[in-house]
C-alpha positions in Angstrom: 0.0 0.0 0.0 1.1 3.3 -1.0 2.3 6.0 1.7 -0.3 8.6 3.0 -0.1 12.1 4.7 -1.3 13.3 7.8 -4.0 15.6 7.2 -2.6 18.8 8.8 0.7 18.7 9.2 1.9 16.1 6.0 3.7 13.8 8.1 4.3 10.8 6.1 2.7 7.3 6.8 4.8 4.9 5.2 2.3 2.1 3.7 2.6 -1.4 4.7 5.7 -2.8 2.7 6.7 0.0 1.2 10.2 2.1 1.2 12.3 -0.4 2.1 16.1 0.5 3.4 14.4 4.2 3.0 12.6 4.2 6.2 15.2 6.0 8.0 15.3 8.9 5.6 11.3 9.8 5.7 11.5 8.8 9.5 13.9 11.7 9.8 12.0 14.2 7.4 8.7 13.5 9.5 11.0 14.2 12.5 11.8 17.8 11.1 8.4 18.3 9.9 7.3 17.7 13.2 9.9 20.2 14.9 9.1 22.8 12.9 5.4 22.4 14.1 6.6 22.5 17.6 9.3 25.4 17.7 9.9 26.2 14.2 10.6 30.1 13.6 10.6 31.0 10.3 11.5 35.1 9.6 10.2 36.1 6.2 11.5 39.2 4.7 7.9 40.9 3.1 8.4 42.2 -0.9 4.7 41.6 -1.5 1.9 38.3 -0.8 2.8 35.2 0.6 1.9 31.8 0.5 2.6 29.5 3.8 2.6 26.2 2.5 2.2 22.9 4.2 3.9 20.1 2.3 3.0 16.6 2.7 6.3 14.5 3.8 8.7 17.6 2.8 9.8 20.4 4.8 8.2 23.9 3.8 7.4 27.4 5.0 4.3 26.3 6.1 5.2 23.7 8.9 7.0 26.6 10.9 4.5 27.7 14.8 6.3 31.3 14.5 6.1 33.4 11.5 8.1 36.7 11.7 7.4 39.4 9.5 10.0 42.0 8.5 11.1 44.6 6.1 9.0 47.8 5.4 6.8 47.1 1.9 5.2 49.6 0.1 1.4 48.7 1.1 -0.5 46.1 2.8 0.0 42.5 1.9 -1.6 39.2 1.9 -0.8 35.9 3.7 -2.2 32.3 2.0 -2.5 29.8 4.1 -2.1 26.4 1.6 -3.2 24.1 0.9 -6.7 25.5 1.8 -8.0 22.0 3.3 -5.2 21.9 6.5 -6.2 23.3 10.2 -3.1 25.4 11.3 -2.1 27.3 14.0 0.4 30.0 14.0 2.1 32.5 15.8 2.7 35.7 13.6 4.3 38.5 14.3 4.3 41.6 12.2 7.4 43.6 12.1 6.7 45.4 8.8 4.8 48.8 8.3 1.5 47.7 6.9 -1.4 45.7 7.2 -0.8 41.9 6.8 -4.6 39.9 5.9 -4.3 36.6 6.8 -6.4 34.2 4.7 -7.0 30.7 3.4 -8.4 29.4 0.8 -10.2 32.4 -1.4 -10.6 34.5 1.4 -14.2 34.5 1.0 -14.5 33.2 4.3 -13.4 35.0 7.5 -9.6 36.7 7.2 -7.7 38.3 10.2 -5.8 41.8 10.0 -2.7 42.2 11.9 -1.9 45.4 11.8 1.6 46.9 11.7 4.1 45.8 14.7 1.8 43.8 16.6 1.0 40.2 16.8 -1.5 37.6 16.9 -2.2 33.8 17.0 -3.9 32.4 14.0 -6.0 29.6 13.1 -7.4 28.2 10.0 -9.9 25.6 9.8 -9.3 24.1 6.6 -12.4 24.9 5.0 -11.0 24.3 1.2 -12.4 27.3 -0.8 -14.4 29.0 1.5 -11.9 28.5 4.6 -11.9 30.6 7.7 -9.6 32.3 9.4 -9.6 33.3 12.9 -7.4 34.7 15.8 -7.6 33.7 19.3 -7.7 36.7 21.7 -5.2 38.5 24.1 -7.7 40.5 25.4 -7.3 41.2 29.4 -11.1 42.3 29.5 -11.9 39.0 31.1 -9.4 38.4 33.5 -10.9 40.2 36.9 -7.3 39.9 38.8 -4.5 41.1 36.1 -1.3 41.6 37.3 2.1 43.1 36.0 5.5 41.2 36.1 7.0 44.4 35.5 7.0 47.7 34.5 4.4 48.6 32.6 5.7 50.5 29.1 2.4 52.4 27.6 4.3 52.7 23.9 3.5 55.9 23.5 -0.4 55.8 24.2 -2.7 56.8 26.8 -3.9 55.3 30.4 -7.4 56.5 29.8 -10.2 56.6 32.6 -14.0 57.5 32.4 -16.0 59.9 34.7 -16.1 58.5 38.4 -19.3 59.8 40.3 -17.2 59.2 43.3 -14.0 59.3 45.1 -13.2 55.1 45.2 -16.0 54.1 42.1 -14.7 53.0 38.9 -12.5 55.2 36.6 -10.5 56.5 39.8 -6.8 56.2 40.5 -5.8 55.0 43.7 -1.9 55.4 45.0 -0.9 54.1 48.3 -1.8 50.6 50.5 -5.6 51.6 50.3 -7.3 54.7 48.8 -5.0 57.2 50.4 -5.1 58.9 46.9 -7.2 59.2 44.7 -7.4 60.9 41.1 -10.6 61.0 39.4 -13.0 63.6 37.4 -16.0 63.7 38.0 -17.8 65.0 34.5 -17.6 68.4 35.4 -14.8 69.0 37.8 -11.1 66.9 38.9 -10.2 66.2 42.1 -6.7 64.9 44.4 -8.3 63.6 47.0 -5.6 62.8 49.9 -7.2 60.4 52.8 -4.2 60.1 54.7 -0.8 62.6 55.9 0.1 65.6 54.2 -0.8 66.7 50.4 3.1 67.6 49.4 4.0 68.8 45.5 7.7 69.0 46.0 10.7 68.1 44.5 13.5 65.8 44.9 16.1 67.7 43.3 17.6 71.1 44.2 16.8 73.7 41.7 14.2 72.0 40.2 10.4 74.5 40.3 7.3 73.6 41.0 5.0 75.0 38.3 1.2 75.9 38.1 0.2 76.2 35.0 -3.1 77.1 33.4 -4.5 76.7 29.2 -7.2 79.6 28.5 -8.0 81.1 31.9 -7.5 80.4 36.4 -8.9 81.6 39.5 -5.9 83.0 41.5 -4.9 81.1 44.8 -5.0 83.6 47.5 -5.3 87.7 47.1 -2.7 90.0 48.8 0.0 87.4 48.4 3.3 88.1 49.5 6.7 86.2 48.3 9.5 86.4 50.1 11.7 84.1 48.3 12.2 83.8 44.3 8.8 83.6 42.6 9.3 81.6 38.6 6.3 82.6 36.1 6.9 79.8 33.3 3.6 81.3 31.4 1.6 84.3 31.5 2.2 86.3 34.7 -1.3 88.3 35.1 -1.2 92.0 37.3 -4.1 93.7 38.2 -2.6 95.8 41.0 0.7 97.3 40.6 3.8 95.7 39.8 7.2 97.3 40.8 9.8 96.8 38.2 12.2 97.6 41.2 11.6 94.4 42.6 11.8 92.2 40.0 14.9 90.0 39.3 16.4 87.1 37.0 17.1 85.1 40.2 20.6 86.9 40.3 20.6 90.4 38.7 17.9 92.9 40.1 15.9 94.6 36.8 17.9 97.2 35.6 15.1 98.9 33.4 13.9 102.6 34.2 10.6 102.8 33.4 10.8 105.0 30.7 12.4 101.6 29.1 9.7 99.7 30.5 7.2 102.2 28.7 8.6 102.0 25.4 8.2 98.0 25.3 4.9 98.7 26.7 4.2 100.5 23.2 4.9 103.7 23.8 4.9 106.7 21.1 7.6 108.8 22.2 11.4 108.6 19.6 14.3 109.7 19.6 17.3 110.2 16.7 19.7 107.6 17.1 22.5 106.8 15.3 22.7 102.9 14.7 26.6 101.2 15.4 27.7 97.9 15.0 27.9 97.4 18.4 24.1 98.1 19.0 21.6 95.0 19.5 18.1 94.9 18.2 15.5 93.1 20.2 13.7 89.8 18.4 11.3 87.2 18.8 13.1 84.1 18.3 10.2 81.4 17.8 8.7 82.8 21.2 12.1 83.5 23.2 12.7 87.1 22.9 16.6 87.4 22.0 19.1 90.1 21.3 20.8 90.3 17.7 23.8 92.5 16.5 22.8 94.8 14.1 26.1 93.3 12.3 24.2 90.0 12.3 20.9 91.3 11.0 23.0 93.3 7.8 24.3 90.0 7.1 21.1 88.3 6.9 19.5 91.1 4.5 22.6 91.2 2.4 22.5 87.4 2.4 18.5 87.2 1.6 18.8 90.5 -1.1 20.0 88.8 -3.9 21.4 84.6 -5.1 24.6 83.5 -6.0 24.6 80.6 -7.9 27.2 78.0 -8.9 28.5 79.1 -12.5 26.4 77.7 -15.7 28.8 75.8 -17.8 26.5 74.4 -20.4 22.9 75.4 -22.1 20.7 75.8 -19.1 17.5 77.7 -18.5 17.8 79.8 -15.2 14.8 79.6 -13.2 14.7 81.9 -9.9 13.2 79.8 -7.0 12.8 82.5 -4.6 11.9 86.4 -5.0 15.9 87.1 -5.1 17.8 89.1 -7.5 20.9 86.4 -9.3 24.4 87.1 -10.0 24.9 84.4 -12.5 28.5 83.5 -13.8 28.5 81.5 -17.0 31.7 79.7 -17.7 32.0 79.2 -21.4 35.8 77.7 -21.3 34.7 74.9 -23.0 31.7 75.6 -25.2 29.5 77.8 -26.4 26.6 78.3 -23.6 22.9 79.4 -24.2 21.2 80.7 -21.0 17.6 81.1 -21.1 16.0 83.2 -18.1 12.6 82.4 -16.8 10.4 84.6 -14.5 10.3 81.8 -12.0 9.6 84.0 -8.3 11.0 87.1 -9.6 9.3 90.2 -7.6 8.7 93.6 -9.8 12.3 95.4 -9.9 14.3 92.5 -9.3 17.2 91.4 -11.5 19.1 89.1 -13.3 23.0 89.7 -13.6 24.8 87.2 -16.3 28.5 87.4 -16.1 30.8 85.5 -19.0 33.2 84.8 -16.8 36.4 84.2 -19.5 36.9 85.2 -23.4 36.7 81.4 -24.8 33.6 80.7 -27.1 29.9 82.7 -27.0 27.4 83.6 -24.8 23.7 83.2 -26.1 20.9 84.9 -23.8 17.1 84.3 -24.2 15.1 86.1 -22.2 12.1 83.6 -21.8 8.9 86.6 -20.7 9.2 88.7 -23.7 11.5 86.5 -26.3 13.9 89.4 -26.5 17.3 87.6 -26.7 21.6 88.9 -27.1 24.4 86.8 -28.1 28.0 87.9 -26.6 30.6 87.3 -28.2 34.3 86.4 -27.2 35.1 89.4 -25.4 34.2 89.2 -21.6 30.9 90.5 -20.9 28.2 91.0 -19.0 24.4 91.2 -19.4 21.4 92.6 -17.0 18.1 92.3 -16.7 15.4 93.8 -15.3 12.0 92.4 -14.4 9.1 95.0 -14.4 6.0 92.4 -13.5 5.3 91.2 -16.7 8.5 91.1 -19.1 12.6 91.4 -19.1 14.2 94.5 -19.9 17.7 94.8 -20.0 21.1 96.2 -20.7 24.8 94.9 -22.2 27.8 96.1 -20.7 31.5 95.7 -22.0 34.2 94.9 -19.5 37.6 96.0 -20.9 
């Protein structure tokens, strides 16, 4: 009698008489079969579907318990589960950045999605072409008593509680041996609710503040306050009595301010003539931290944003301004004869376009692209400029001797 296969996993069944002096080598191929059903771990790196295929008395792909899933694809991706008439059970992971659909048979019947970097354990019921998939769940929503073997790592998400009516009913945080704090909101308002000892927000490093902050709007703790140490305002510092600037400090240097200085960055209208040095600052808003810059520094930046500098054009190139920037543009033409054409591009009305011919060797052709208008230069060196007025080019040739 000829050999069979087991229906699941395609162990071999040697029939009765048959294979012999080869038992030893299907013996040992059943072995691995079965190994891999066990323990196997088989990483597949993901360029688009895959096929895990159970072959009867042959190792394959499909015999492997652990299926790990790597290497980012460009979209989601299915996984077959063949042939479509054997039960399975895996355990997949998916290491890859898309959706993997688990599936047997058509995938008319049930399929599973494991969704990008997290896992799941699979079964198929060998259906043939309207198989089933399903997964069996992780879910801690039924175990009453869950407990941690360690810390507890929240990935990046959220612990997220409900409204608690009370102090102690559900959606409250409790810290300490019984309920000697709680944390809880209550719909409309959210409460610290200390049962035990002293309430203390402190600390445990020198130098480090304690901050209380507010979003749109607060009531103020206490009226008349006094501080007599150092007093931090990390946001929005709100006076409705009278603040002396005498007073106030960086937590080392009293204010130095008058209040003449204290009115002008309050917006006032008075001015005097000043004569601007380099060693003058100007005050700026430095994405929300207000910061003092050299007038040195802020001549450099204009000078630097006024006008482009380009690597030299060496060969026919159209020159296409990408910012509202005037362009000095040297054109090498060493080796060749070079035709420039100049579009608009993000030209502004009165801005130009300088084109240098950097050496006597061969021509320079220039098209200017808005109004067809065009020049060829010779080999002398020389120098062309245009002008943009908002809707075309005009320009001017100058000689260098």
């Amino acid at each position: 009698m000829a050999s069979t296969y087991t229906a699941n996993t395609g162990l071999e069944k040697i029939g009765s008489g048959e294979q012999a002096g080869a038992w030893g080598t299907t013996t040992n191929t059943n072995f691995d079969i079965i190994d891999d059903a066990l323990n196997g771990v088989l990483t597949i790196e993901v360029s688009g579907a895959i096929t895990l295929t159970t072959s009867n008395g042959a190792a394959s792909n499909g015999h492997n318990k652990v299926i790990l899933l790597t290497t980012t694809t460009s979209g989601a991706f299915n996984v077959t589960i063949a042939p479509n008439d054997v039960e399975k059970l895996y355990f997949i992971k998916n290491a890859t950045d898309q959706t993997a659909t688990i599936l047997q048979g058509g995938g008319s019947g049930t399929t599973v999605d494991v969704l990008a970097g997290t896992s799941a354990i699979i079964y198929a019921d060998g259906g043939g072409a309207n198989a089933n998939v399903g997964n069996i769940s992780t879910d801690l929503l039924a175990d009453t008593t869950p407990q941690l073997g360690g810390n507890l790592d929240v990935n990046g998400k959220l612990i997220k509680f409900g409204d608690a009516a009370t102090a102690g009913s559900d959606d409250t945080l409790e810290l300490g041996a019984g309920d000697d704090l709680q944390l809880y909101h209550d719909g409309t308002n959210s409460y610290i609710a200390n049962a035990t000892g002293a309430l203390k927000i402190a600390t445990e490093t020198s130098g480090i503040a304690v901050t209380i902050g507010h979003t749109t709007s607060e009531t103020t703790i206490a009226d008349n306050a006094t501080i007599t140490g150092n007093a931090s305002v990390g946001g929005t510092l709100g006076v409705t009595g009278v603040l002396t600037y005498a007073s106030l400090n960086d937590g080392t240097t009293a204010l130095a301010a008058t209040s003449a200085e204290l009115n002008i960055m309050d917006g006032g209208t008075s001015a005097t003539s000043t004569t601007v040095v380099d060693a003058d600052r100007l005050v700026l808003n430095d994405n929300g931290t207000m910061v003092q810059a050299a007038v040195t520094d802020i001549s450099t930046y204009m000078n630097g944003n006024a006008f482009a500098l380009p690597s030299a054009i060496s060969s026919t190139s159209t020159l296409t301004p990408g910012a509202a920037k005037s362009i000095y543009q040297r054109v090498d033409t060493s080796s060749a004869d070079v035709t420039v054409t100049v579009a608009v591009g993000s030209l502004a009305i009165g801005q130009y376009v300088v084109l240098d011919k950097t050496n006597t060797s061969n021509s320079m052709t220039i098209t200017w692209a808005s109004n067809s208008g065009g020049v060829s230069l010779g080999s002398d060196v020389d120098i062309a400029v245009g002008f943009y007025n908002g809707t075309a080019f005009s320009f001017i040739e100058t000689i260098k001797s």
